[in-house]
PAFIFI-328177 format. One record per atom (N, C-alpha, C): atom name; residue number from 1; y negated, x negated, z. Coordinates in Angstrom, 1 decimal. Atoms other than C-alpha are relative to their C-alpha. Layout:
("CA",NUM,(Y,X,Z))
...
END
This chain:
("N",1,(1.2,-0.8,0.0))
("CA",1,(0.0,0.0,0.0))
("C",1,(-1.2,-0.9,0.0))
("N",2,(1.4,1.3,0.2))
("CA",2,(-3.5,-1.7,-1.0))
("C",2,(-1.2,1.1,1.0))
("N",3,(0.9,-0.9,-0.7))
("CA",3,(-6.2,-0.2,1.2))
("C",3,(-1.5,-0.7,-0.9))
("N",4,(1.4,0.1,0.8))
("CA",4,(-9.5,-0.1,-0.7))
("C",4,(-1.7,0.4,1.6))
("N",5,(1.4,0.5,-0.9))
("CA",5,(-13.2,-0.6,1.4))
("C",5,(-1.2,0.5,-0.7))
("N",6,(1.2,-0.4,0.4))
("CA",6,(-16.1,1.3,-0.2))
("C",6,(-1.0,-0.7,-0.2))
("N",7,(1.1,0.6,-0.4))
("CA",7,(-18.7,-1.1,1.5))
("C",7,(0.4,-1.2,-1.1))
("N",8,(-0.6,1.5,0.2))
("CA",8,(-16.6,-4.1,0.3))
("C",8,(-0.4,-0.3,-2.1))
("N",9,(0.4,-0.8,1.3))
("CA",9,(-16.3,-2.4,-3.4))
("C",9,(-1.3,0.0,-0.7))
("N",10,(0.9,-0.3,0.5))
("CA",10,(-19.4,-1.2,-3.6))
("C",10,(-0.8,-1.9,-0.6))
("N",11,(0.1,1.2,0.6))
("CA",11,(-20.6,-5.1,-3.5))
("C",11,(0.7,-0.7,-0.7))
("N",12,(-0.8,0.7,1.0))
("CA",12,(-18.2,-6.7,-5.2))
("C",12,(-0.6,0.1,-1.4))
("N",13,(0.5,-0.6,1.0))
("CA",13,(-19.6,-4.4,-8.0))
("C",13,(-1.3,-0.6,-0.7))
("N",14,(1.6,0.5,0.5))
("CA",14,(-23.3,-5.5,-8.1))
("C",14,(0.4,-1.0,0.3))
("N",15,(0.0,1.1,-0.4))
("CA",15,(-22.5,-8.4,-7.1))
("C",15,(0.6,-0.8,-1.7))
("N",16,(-0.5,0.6,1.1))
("CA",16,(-20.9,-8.8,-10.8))
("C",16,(-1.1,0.1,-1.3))
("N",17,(1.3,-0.6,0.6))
("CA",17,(-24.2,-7.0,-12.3))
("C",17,(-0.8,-1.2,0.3))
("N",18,(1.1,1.3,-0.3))
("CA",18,(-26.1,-10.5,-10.8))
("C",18,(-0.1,-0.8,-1.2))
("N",19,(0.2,0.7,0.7))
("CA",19,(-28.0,-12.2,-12.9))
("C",19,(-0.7,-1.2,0.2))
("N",20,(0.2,1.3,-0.4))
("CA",20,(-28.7,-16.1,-12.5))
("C",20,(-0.8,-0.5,-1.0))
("N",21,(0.8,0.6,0.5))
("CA",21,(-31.4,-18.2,-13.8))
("C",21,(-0.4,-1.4,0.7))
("N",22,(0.1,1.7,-0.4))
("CA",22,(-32.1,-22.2,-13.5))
("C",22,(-1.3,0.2,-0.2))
("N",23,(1.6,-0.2,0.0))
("CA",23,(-35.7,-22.3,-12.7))
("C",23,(-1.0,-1.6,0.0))
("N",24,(0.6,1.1,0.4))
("CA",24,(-38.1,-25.0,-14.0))
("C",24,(-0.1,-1.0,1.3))
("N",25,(-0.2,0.9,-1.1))
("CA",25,(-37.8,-27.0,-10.5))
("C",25,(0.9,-0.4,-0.1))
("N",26,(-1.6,1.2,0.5))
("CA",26,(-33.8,-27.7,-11.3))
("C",26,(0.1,1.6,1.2))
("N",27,(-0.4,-0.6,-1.0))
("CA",27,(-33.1,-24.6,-8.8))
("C",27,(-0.2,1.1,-0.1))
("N",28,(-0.6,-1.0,0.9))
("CA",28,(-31.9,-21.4,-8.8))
("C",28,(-0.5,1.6,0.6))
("N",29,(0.4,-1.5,-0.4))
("CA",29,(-33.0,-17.4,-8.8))
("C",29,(1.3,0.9,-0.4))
("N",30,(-1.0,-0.7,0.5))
("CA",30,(-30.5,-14.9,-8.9))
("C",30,(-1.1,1.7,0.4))
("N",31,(0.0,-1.4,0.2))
("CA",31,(-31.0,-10.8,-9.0))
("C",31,(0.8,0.9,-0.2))
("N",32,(-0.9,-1.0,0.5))
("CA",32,(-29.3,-7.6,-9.2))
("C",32,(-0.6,1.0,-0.3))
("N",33,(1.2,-1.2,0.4))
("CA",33,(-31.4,-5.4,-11.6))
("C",33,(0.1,1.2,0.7))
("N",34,(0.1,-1.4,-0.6))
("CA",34,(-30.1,-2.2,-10.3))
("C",34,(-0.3,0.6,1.5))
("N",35,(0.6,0.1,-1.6))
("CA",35,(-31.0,-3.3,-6.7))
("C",35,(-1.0,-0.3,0.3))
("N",36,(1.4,0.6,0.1))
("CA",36,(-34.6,-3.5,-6.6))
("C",36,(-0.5,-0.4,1.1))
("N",37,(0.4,0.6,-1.6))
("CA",37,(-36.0,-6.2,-4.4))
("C",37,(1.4,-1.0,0.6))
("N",38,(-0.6,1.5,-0.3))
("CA",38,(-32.7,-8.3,-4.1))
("C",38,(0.1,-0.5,-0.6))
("N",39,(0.1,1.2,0.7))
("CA",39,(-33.3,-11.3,-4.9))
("C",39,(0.2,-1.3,0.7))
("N",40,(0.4,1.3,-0.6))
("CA",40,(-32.6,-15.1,-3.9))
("C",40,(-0.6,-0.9,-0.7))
("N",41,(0.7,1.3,0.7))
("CA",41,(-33.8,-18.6,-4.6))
("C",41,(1.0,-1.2,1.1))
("N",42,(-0.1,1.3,-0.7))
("CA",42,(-32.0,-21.9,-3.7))
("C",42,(0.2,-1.1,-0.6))
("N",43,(-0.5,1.2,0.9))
("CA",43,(-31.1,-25.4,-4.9))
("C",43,(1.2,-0.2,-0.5))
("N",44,(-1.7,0.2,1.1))
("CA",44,(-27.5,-24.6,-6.5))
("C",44,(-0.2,1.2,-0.1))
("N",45,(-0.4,-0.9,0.5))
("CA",45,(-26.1,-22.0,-8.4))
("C",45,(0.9,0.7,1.7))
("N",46,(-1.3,-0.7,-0.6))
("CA",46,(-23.2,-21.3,-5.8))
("C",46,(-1.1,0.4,1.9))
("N",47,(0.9,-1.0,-0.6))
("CA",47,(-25.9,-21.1,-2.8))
("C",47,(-0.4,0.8,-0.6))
("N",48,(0.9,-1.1,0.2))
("CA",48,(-28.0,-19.0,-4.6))
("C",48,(1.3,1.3,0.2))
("N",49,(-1.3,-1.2,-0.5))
("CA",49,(-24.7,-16.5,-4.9))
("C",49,(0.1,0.4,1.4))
("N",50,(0.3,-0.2,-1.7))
("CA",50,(-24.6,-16.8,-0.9))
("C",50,(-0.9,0.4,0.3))
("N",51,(1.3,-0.6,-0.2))
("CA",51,(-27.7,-16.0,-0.7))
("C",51,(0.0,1.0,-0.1))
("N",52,(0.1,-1.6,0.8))
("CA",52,(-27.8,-12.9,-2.7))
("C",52,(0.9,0.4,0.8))
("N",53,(-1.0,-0.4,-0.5))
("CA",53,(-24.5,-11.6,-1.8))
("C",53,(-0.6,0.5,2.2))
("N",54,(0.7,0.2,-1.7))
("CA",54,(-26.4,-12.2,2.3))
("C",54,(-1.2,1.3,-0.2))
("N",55,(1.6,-0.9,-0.2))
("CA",55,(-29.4,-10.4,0.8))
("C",55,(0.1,1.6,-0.5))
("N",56,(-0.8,-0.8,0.6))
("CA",56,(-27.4,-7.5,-1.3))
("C",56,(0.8,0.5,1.9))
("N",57,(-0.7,-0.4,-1.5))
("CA",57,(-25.4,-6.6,2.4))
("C",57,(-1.2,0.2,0.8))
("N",58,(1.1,-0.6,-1.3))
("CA",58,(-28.7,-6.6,4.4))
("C",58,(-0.8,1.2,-0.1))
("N",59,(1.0,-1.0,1.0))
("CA",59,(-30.7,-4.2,1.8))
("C",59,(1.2,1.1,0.3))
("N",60,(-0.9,-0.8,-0.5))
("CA",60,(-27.6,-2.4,1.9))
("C",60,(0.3,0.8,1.2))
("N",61,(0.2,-0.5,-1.6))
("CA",61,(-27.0,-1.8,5.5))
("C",61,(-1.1,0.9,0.5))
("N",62,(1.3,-0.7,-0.5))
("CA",62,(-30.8,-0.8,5.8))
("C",62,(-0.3,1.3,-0.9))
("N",63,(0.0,-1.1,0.9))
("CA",63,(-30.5,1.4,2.9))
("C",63,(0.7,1.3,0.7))
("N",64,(-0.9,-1.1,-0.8))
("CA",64,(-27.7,3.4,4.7))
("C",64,(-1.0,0.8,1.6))
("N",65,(0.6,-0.4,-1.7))
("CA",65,(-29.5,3.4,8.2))
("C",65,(-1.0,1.1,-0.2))
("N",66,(0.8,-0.6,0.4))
("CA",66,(-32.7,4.7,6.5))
("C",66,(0.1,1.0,-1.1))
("N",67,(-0.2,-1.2,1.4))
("CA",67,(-31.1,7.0,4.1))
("C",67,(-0.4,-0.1,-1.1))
("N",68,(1.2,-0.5,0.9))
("CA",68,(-32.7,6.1,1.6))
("C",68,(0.9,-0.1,-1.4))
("N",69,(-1.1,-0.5,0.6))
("CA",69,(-31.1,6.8,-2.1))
("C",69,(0.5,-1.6,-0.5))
("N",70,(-0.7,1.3,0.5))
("CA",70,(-28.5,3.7,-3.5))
("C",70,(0.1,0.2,-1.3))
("N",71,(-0.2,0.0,1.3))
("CA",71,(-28.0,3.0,-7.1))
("C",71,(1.7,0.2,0.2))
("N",72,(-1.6,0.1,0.1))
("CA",72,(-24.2,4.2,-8.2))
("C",72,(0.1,-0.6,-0.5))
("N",73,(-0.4,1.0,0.7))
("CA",73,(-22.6,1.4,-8.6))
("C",73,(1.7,0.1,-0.5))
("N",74,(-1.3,-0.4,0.4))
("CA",74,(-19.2,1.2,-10.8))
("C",74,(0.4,1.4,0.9))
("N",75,(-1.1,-1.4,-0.3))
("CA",75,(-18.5,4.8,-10.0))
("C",75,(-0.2,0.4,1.6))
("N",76,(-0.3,0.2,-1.8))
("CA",76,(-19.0,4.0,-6.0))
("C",76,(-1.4,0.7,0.4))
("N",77,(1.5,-0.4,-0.5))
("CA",77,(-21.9,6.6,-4.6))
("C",77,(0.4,-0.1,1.4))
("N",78,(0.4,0.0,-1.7))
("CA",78,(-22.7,5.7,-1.1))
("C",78,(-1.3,1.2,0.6))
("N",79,(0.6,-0.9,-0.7))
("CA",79,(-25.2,8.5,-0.6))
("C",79,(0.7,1.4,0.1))
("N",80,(-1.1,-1.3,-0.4))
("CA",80,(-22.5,11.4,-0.4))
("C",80,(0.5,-0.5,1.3))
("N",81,(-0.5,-0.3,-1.7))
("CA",81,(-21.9,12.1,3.3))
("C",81,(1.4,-0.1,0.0))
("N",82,(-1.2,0.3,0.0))
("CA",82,(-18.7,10.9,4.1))
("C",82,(1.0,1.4,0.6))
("N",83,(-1.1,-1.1,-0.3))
("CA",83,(-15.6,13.8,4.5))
("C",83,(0.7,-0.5,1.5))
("N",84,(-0.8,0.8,-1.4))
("CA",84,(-14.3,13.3,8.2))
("C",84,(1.2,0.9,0.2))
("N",85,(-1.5,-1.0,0.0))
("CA",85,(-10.5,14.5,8.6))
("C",85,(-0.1,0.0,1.9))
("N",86,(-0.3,-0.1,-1.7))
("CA",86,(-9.4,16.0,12.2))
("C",86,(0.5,-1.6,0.4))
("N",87,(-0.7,0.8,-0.8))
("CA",87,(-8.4,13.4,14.6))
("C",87,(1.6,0.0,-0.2))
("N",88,(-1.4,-0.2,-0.2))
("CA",88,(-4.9,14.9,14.7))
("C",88,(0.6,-0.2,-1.6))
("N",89,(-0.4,1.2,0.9))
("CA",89,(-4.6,13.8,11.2))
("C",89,(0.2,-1.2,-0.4))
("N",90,(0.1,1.2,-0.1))
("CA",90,(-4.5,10.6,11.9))
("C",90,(1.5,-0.1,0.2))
END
C-alpha cells in the first residue's frame, strides 16, 4: 500500500513548475510562476532549490493558516475543506 501526502504532493508539484536562472554575478534565482512571491537567490544552483523548496513550504503554510486562495497545482486543490471520517472509522 503506497500512502500519498497532499502537502508533500502538492510541493513536489510546483516544485517541478521552478524556474532557475544564473544571474550576471555567477549566482542563482529560482521562481515558481504560479506561486507569486516565491522566490530565492543563492550562490549554486542546488542551494538556490533549498531555498525555494524552504520558501515554497513557508508561503504555503501561511497560505493555509490565513486562508487565503492557493493555485491548483497538478490536480492538488488545497482550498477545499478537508472531508473528516467518524473516529470509529478508523
Amino acid at each position: 500500500m503506497v500512502v500519498r501526502f497532499a502537502l508533500t504532493d502538492y510541493v513536489d508539484a510546483a516544485l517541478r513548475q521552478a524556474e532557475y536562472e544564473k544571474l550576471e554575478d555567477g549566482t542563482y534565482g529560482g521562481r515558481i510562476p504560479s506561486c507569486e512571491g516565491v522566490i530565492a537567490f543563492d550562490t549554486s544552483l542546488r542551494a538556490c532549490e533549498e531555498g525555494l523548496r524552504s520558501t515554497l513550504e513557508d508561503w504555503l503554510l501561511l497560505g493555509l493558516k490565513m486562508s487565503h486562495p492557493l493555485p491548483i497545482i497538478a490536480g492538488i486543490d488545497l482550498n477545499q475543506r478537508p472531508v473528516l471520517e467518524p473516529l470509529d472509522a478508523l
